[in-house]
C-alpha positions as CSV (number, residue, x, y, z in Angstrom):
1,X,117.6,-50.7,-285.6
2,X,119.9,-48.8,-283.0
3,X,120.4,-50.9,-280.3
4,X,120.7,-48.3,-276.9
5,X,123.0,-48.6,-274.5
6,X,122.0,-46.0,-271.6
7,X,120.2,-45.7,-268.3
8,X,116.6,-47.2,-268.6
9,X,114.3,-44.6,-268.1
10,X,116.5,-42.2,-270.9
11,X,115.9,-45.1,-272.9
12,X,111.9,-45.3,-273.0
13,X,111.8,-41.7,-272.7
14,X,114.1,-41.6,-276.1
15,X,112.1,-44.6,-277.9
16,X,111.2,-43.3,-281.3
17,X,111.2,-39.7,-279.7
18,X,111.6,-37.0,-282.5
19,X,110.6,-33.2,-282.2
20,X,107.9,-31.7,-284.3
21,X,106.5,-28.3,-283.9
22,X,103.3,-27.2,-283.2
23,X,100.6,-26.2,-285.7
24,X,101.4,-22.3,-284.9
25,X,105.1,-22.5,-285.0
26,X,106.6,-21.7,-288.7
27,X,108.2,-24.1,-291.0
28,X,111.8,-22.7,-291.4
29,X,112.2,-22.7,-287.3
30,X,112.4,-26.5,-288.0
31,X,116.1,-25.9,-289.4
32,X,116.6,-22.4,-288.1
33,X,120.4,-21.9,-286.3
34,X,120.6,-17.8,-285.0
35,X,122.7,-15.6,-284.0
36,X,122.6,-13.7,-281.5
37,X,124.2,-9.8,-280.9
38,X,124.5,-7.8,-278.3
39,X,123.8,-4.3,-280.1
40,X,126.2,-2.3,-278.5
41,X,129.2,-4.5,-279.4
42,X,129.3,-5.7,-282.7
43,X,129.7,-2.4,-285.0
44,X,130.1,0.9,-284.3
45,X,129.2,3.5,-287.2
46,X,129.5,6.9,-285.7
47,X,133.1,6.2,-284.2
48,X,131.4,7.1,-280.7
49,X,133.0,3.8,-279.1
50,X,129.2,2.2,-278.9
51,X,127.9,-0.4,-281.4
52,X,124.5,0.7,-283.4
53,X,122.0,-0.4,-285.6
54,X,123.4,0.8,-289.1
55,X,126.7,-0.7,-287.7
56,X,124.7,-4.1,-287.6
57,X,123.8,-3.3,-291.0
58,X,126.8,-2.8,-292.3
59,X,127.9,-6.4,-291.4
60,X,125.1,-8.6,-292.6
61,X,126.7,-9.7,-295.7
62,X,129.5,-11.4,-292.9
63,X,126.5,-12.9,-290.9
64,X,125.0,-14.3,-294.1
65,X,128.4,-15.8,-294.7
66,X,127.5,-17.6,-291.5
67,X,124.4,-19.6,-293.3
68,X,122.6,-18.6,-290.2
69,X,119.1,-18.3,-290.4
70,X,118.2,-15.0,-288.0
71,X,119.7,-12.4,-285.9
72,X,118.3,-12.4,-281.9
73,X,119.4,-8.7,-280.4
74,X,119.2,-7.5,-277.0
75,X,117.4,-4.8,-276.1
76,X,117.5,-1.4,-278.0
77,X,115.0,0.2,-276.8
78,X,115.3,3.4,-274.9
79,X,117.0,2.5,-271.7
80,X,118.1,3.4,-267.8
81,X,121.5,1.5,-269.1
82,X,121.5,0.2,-265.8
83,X,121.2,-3.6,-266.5
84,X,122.5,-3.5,-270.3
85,X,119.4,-2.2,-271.8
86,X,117.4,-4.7,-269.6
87,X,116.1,-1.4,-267.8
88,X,113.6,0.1,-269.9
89,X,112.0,3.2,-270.4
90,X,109.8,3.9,-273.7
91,X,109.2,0.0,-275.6
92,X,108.0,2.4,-279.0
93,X,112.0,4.1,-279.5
94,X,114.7,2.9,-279.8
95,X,117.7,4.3,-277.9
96,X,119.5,7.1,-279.5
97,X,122.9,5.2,-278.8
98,X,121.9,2.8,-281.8
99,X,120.0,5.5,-284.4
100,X,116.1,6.0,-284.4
101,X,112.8,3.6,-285.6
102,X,113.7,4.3,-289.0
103,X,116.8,2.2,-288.3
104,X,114.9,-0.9,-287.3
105,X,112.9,-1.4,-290.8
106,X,115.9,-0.8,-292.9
107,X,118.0,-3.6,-291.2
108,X,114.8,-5.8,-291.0
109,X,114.3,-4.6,-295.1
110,X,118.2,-5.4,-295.4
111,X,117.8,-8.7,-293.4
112,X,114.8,-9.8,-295.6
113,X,116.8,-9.4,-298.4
114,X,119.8,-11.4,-297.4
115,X,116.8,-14.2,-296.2
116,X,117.3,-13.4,-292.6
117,X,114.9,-13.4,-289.8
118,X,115.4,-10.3,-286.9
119,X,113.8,-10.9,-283.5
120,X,114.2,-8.4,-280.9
121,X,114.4,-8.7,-276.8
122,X,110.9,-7.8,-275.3
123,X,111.1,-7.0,-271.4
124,X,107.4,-7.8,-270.2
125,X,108.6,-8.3,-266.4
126,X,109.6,-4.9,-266.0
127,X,110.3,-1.3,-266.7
128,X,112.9,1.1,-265.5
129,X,112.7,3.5,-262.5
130,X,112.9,6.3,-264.9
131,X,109.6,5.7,-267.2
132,X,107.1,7.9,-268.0
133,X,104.4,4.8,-267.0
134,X,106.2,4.8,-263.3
135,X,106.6,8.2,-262.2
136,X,102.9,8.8,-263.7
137,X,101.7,5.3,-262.1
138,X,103.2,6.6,-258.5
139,X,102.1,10.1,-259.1
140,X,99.0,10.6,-260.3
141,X,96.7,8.8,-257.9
142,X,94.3,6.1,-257.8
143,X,92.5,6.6,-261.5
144,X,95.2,7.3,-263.6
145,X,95.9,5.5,-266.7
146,X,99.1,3.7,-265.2
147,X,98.2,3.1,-261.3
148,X,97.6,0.1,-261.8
149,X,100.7,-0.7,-263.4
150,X,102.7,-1.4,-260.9
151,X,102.4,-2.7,-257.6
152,X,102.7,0.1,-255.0
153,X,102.1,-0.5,-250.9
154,X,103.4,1.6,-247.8
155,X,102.1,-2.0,-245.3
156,X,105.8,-2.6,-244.6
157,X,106.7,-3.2,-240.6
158,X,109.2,0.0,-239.8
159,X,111.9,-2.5,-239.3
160,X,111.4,-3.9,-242.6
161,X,111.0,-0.5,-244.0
162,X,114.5,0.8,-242.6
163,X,116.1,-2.6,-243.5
164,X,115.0,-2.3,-247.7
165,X,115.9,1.1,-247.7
166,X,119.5,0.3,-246.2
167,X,120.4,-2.5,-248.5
168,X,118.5,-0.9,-251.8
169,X,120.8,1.7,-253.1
170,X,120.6,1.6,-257.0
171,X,123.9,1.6,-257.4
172,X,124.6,-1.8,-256.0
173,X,124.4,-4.6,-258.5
174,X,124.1,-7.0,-255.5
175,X,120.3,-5.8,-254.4
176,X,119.0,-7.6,-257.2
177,X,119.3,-11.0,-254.7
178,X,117.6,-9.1,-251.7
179,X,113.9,-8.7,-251.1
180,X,111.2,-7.7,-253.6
181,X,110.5,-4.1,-252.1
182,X,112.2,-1.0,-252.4
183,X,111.2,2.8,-251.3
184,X,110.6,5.3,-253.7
185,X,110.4,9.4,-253.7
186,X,108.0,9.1,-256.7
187,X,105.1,6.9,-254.5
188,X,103.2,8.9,-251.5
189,X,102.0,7.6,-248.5
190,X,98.5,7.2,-248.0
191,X,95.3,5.2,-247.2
192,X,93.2,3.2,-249.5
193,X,91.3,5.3,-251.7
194,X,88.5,3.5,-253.5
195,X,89.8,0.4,-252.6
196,X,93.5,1.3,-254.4
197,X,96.9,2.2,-252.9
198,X,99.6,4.2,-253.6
199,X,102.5,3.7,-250.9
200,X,106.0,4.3,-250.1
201,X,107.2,0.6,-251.8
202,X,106.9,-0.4,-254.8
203,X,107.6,-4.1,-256.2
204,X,110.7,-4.7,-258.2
205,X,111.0,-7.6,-260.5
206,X,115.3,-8.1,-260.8
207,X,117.0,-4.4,-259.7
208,X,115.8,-2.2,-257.7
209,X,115.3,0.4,-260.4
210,X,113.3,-2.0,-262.3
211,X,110.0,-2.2,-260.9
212,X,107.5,-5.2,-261.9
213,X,104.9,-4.5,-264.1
214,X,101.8,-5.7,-262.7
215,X,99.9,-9.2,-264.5
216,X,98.4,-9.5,-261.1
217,X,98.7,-12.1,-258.7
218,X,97.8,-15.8,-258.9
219,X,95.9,-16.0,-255.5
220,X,95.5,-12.6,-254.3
221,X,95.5,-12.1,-250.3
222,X,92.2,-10.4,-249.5
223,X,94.3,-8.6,-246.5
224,X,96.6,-7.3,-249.1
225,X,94.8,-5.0,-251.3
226,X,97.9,-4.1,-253.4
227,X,97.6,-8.0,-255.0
228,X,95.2,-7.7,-257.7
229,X,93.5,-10.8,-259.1
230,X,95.2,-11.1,-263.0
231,X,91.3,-10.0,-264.5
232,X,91.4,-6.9,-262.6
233,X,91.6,-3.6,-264.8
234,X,95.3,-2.6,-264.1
235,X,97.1,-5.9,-265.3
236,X,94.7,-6.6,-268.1
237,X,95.9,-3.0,-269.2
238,X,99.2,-4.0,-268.9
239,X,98.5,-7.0,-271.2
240,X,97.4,-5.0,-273.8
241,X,100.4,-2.9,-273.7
242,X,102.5,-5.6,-274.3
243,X,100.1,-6.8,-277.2
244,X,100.6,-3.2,-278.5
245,X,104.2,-3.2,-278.1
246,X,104.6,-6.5,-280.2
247,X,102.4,-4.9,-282.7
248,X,104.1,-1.9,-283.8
249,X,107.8,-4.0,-284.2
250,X,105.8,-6.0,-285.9
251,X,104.3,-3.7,-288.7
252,X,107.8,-2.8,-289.0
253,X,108.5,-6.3,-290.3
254,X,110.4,-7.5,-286.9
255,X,109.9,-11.3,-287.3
256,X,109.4,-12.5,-283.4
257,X,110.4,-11.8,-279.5
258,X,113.4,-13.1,-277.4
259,X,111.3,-12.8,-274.3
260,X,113.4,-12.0,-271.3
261,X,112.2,-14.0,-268.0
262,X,109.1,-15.1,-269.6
263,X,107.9,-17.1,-266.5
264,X,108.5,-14.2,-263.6
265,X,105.1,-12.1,-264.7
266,X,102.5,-13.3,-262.7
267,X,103.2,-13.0,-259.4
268,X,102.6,-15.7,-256.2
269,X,102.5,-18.2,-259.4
270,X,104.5,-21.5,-258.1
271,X,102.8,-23.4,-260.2
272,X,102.5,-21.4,-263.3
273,X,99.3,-22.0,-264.0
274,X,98.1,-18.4,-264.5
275,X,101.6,-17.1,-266.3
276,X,101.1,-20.0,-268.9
277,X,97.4,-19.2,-269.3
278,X,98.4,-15.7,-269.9
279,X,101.0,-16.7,-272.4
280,X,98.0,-18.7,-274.1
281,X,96.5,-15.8,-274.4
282,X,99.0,-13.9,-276.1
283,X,99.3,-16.6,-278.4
284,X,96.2,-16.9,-279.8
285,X,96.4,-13.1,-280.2
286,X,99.7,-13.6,-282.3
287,X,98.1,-16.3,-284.1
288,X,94.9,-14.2,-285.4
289,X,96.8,-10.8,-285.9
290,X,100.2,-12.0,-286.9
291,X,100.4,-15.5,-287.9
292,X,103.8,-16.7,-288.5
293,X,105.7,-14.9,-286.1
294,X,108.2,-16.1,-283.4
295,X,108.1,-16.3,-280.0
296,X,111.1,-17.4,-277.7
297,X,110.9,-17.6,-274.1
298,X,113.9,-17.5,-271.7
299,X,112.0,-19.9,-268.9
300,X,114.4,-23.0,-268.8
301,X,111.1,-25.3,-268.8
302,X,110.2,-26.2,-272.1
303,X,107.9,-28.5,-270.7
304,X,105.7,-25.2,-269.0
305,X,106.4,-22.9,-271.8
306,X,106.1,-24.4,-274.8
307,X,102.4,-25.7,-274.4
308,X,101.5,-22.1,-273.2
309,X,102.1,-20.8,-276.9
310,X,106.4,-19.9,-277.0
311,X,108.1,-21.3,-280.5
312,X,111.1,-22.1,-278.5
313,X,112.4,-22.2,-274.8
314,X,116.3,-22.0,-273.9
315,X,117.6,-24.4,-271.8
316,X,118.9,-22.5,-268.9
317,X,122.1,-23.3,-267.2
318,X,121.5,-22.1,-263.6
319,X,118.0,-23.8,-264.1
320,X,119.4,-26.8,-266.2
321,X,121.8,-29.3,-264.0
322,X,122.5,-31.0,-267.2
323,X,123.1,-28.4,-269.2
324,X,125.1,-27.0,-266.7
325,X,127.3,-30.2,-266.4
326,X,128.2,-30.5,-270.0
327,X,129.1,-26.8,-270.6
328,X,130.6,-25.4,-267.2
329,X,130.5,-28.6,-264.4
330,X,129.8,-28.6,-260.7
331,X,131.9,-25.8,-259.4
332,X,130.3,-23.0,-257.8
333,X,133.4,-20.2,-258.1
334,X,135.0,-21.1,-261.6
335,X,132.6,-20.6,-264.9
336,X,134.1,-23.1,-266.4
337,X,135.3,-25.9,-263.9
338,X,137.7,-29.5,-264.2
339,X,134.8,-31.7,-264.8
340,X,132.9,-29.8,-267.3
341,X,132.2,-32.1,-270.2
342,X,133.8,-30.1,-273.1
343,X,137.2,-29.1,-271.2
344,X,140.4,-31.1,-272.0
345,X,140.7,-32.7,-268.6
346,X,138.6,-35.8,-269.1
347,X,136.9,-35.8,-265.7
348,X,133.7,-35.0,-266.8
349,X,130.2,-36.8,-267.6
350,X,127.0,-36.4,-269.6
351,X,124.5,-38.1,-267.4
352,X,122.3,-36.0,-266.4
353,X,122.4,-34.1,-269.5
354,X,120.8,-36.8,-271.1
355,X,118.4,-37.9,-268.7
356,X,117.2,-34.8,-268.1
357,X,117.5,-33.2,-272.1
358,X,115.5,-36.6,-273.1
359,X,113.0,-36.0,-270.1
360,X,112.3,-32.6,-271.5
361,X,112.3,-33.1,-275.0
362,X,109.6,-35.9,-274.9
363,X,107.1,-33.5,-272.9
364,X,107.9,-30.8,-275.5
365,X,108.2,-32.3,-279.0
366,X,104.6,-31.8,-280.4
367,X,104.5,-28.4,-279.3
368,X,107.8,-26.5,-280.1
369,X,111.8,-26.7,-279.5
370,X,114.5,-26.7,-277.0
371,X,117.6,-24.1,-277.4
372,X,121.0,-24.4,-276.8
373,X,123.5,-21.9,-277.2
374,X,127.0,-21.4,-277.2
375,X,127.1,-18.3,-274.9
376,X,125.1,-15.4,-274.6
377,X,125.3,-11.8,-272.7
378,X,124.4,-13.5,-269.3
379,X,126.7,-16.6,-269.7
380,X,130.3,-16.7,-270.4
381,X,131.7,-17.3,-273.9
382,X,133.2,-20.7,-274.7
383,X,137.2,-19.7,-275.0
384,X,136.9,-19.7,-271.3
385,X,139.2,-20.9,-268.5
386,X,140.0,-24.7,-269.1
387,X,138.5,-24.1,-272.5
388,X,140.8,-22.7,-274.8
389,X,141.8,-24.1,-277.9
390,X,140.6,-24.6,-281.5
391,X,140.0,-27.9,-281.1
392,X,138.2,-27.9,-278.1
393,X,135.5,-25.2,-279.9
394,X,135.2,-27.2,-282.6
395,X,134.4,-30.3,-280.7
396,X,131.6,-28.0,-278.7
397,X,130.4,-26.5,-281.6
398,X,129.9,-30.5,-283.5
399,X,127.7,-31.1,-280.3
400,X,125.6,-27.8,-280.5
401,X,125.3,-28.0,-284.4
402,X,124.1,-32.0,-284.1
403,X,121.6,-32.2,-281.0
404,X,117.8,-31.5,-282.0
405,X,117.1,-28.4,-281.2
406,X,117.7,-24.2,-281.8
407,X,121.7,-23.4,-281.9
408,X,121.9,-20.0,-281.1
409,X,125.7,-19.1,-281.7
410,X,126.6,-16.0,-279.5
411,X,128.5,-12.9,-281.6
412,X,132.0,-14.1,-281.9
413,X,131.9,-17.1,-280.4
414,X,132.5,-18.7,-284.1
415,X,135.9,-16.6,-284.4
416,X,137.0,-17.8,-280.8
417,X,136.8,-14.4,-278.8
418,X,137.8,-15.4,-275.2
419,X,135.6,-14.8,-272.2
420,X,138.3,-11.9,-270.6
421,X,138.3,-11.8,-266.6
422,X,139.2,-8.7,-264.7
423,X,137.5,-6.5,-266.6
424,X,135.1,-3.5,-265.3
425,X,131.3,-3.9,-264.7
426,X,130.1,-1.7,-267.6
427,X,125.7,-0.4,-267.3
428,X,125.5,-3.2,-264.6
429,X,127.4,-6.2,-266.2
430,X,129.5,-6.9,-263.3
431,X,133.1,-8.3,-264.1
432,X,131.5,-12.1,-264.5
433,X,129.5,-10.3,-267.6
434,X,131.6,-8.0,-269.0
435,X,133.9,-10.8,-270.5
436,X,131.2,-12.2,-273.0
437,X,130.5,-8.6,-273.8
438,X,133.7,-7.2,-275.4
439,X,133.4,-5.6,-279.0
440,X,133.4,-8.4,-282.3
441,X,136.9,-8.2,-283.3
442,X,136.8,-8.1,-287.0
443,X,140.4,-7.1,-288.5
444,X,143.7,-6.0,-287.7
445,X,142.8,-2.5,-287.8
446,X,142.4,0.2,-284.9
447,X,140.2,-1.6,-282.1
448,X,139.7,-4.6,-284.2
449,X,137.8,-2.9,-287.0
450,X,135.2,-2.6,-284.0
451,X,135.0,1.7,-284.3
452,X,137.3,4.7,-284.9
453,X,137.0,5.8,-281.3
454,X,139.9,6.6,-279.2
455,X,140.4,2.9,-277.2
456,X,139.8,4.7,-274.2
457,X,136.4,5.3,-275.4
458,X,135.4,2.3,-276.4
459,X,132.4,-0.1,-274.5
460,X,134.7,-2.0,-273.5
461,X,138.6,-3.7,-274.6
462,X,139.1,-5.3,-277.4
463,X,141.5,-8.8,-277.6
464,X,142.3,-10.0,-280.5
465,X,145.4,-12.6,-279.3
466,X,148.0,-11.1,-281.2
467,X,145.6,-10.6,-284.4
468,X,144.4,-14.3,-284.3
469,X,141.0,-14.0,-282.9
470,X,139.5,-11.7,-285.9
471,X,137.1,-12.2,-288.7
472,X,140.3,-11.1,-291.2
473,X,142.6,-14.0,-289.7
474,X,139.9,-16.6,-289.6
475,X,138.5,-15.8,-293.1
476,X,142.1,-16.8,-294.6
477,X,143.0,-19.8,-292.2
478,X,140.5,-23.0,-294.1
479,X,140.8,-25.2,-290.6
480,X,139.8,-22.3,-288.4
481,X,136.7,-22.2,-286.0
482,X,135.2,-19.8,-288.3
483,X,135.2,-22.0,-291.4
484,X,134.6,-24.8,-289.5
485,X,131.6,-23.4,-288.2
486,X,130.2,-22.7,-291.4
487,X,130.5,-26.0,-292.7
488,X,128.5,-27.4,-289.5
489,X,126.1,-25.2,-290.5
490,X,125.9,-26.1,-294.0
491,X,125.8,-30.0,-292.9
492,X,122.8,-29.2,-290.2
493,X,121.2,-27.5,-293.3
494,X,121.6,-30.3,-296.1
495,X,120.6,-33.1,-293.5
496,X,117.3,-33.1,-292.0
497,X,118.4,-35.6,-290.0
498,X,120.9,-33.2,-288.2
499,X,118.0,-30.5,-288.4
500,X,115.8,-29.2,-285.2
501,X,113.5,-32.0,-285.5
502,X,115.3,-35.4,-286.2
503,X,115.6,-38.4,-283.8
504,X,117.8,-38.1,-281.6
505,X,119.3,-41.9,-279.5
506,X,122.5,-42.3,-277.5
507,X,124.2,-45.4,-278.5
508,X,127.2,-45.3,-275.9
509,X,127.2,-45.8,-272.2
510,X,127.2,-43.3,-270.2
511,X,128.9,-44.8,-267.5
512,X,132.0,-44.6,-270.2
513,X,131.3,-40.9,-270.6
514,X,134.4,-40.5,-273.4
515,X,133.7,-41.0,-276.5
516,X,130.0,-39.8,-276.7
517,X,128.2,-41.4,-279.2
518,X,124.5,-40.2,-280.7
519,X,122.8,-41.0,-283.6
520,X,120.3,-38.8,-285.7
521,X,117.8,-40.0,-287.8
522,X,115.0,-38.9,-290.4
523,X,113.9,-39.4,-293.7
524,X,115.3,-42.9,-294.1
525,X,118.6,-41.9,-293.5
526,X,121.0,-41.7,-290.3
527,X,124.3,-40.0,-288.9
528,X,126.4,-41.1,-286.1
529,X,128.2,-38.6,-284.2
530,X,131.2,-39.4,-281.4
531,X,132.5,-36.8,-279.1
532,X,135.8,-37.0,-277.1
533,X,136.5,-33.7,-275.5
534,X,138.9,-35.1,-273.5
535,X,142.9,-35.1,-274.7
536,X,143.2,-38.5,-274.5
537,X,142.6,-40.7,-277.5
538,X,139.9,-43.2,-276.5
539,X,138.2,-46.1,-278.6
540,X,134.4,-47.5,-278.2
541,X,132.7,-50.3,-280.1
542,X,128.8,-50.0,-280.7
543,X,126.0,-52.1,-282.1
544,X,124.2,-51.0,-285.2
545,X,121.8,-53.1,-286.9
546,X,121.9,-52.5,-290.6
547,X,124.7,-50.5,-291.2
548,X,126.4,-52.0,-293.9
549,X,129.4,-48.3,-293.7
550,X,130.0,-45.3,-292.8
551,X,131.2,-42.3,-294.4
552,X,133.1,-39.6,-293.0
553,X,131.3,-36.0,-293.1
554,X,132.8,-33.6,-291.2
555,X,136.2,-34.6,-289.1
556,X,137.4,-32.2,-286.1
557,X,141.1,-33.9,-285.5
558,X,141.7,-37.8,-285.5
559,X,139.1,-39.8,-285.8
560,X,138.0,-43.1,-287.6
561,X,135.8,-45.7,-287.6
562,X,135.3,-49.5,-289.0
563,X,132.6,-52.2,-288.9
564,X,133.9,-55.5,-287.9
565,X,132.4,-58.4,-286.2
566,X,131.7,-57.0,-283.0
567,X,130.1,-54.2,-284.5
568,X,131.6,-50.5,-285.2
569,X,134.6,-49.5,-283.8
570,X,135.0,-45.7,-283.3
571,X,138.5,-44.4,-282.1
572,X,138.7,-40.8,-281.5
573,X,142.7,-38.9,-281.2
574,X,142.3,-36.7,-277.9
575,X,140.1,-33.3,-278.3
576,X,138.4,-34.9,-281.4
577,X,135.0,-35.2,-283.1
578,X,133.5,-36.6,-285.8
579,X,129.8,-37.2,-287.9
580,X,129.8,-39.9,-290.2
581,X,127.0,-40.7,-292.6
582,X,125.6,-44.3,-292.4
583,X,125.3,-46.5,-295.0
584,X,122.0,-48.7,-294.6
């Protein structure tokens, strides 16, 4: 037996806790780790200075190489390229910048082949501006086929009205944190016709040029005729377009959805009651049309999501305190701050990371899985400021790779790319976004092996750190991130107990946040891993019944540890980590 040394209530929450998925999830998400891509980044095959789909294709012999399990994309569909593809215009092509349809089933044949999974980004929330569904929704009047796919109203006060127009100009990244309204040329003014408007506002859901597809409203206002109960005609339309949208990827051999802000559809829905009853919904329709398919949900409450029918739900920093402490600490101005857990100074704390991951993984377990993730397009990569060198990746990358869940491994995160600051807001990245965006940096060659554009041309710079921080520099170095990586990977994989859905116990105090010490368990057999981000070399002793030795598995740095009377003694060199394998 472990004996636990942690705050009480993480403690009964973690007793004999272990994730299982439920009966609709497939097997191989049990032991899946993916990685993710942002399309218009990683290769470019047309030497137009824009990543594409064949370019993906090109590389999946390197991704394999990975042992990864499945590719998550960003959008490709057609797009506004307002909000990095998040702005959408026709969900059935895919955007000429990355190739056609036909594109799609030869990297899914080509990722079948290598045994990869490819899920895609589905946008339910929204649309862009420029759809055929809007302008024909704001257009054609009360009985057309899309008026009741959006939410349009012209019962705004005039000071209201001249205020949203004022502060909504497209162009200005910040109106996505103003009000939900915005004016439009395409909607007309008018009086309820049959009981339906059209007006002068429509209802965004992030941008202004991305207006909210309607799923209806959870309680409707009766004075407020634009709020549709969720069973009226227009957003059970809308629900079937989604299921059709999921459909045709599907045929085409896609394996599952990254679904962007899965929890914003239904509107006036504090509870989420209604959303995860529509998510239900969808599930059951997945289930009896296309059993075995994926669904992950970008909601930050795995709690909510999972039950309502998602695979998998990331853990969301701005949502996740915990998460947030661990990865980027408490300050509001720097993304990666002094007391972050995983930076070098040694000031941080894992706390509420564990009360709160243990919290959540208890109300989840028998449904699905929690995801981490080492960056993503949104959050900044993990060669960030205060977190900058091998050893400090490595030490991130043993926690990610050990905790029960999802890893998802952001595109050159396992090379070391470095989250670049200054750099220009490129299709509505602004600067804190375009640093985890940069092209994968794959050799020596012009723009990193990345495309045969002129630099000036490309989607953004490339920084390779004098050559160092390439695919071609990492393949020949055996202790670089890159190789390390892999044989994380290849650990997670041989060791169910390291897998998605092995126990999971603290066994040093949190109060003594350095080293941290976590057992995981399944199948009879157990690992201990220890932690020290910090740079200096620290020592803990721990209590655990049974083990009789330990055996070193993978070692980032300095670290040993020995069984004596007192029980084990773990003593980590500064910036270290280590997994040993128990022997019971």
């Amino acid at each position: 037996m472990i004996s636990r040394i942690m705050t009480a209530a993480a403690s009964a929450v973690l007793m004999g806790a272990a994730v299982s998925a439920h009966n609709t999830t497939p097997e191989w998400i049990k032991d899946a780790v993916f990685y993710d891509i942002y399309p218009s980044s990683f290769m470019d095959s047309d030497g137009n200075g824009i990543g594409d789909l064949p370019g993906i294709i090109s590389r999946l012999d390197y991704v394999k190489s990975l042992g990864v399990d499945a590719i998550w994309m960003n959008p490709i569909f057609k797009s506004g390229w307002f909000d990095g593809g998040y702005d959408i215009i026709d969900y059935y092509t895919v955007d000429p910048r990355f190739g056609n349809n036909g594109d799609v089933k030869r990297l899914v044949e080509e990722a079948h082949k290598r045994g990869l999974k490819v899920c895609l980004d589905l946008v339910p929330g929204h649309t862009s501006s420029q759809a055929e569904w809007f302008r024909k929704g704001a257009t054609e009047g009360p009985d057309g086929r899309y008026a009741d796919y959006y939410i349009f109203t012209d019962q705004i006060s005039p000071k209201d009205s001249a205020d949203i127009i004022k502060r909504h100009a497209l162009e200005d990244p910040d109106s996505s944190k103003l009000g939900p309204w915005v004016p439009t040329d395409e909607a007309q003014p008018g009086n309820p016709v049959n009981g339906k408007y059209r007006g002068n506002f429509y209802r965004k859901n992030y941008y202004p040029c991305q207006p909210a597809l309607n799923f209806g409203y959870a309680n409707p206002d009766p004075s407020k005729p634009w709020e549709l109960p969720v069973d009226a005609p227009g957003p059970k339309a809308v629900r079937r377009e989604m299921k059709n949208i999921m459909a045709y990827w599907f045929d085409m051999g896609v394996d599952g959805f990254r679904v962007d802000m899965a929890s914003s559809l239904v509107k006036n829905d504090k509870d989420k009651k209604e959303t995860i009853k529509l998510w239900k919904e969808m599930r059951e329709w997945l289930d009896r049309e296309y059993p075995g398919k994926v669904l992950i949900s970008e909601w930050g409450e795995p709690g909510q999501a999972l039950p309502a029918g998602f695979d998998v739900d990331f853990l969301l920093i701005h949502r996740s305190p915990g998460f947030k402490q661990v990865t980027r600490g408490s300050s509001k101005t720097k993304s990666v701050a002094d007391d972050a857990y995983f930076v070098k100074d040694g000031k941080g704390a894992f706390d509420i990371f564990l009360k709160e991951y243990s919290e959540k993984l208890d109300k989840s377990k028998d449904f699905g899985f929690i995801s981490l993730f080492s960056a993503n397009h949104d959050i900044n990569r993990l060669n960030s400021e205060g977190r900058d060198t091998p050893a400090e990746i490595k030490t991130f990358m043993t926690f990610l790779l050990t905790m029960p869940c999802v890893p998802f491994i952001h595109y050159g995160d396992e090379i070391m790319m470095r989250n670049v600051k200054g750099l220009p807001s490129v299709e509505g990245s602004r600067e804190e976004r375009s640093g985890t965006r940069t092209p994968m940096q794959w050799d020596n060659s012009t723009n990193a092996g990345f495309s045969s554009a002129p630099s000036e041309k490309l989607y953004l710079p490339v920084f390779t750190d004098n050559g160092k921080l390439t695919v071609e520099a990492q393949e020949k170095d055996p202790n670089s991130v890159l190789n390390f990586t892999r044989r994380m990977i290849q650990v997670r994989h041989d060791n169910p107990a390291l897998a998605n859905d092995g126990d999971w116990t603290t066994i040093s105090d949190p109060d003594k946040p350095y080293p941290w010490v976590y057992s995981r368990s399944a199948n009879g057999e157990t690992f201990i891993v220890a932690l020290n981000p910090g740079k200096s070399k620290v020592s803990t002793t721990v209590n655990i019944d049974g083990v009789k030795g330990l055996t070193p598995v993978i070692v980032n740095g300095n670290a040993n540890a020995k069984i004596g009377r007192k029980g084990i003694t773990l003593n980590l060199g500064g910036i270290s980590s280590a997994i040993f394998k128990a022997e019971l």
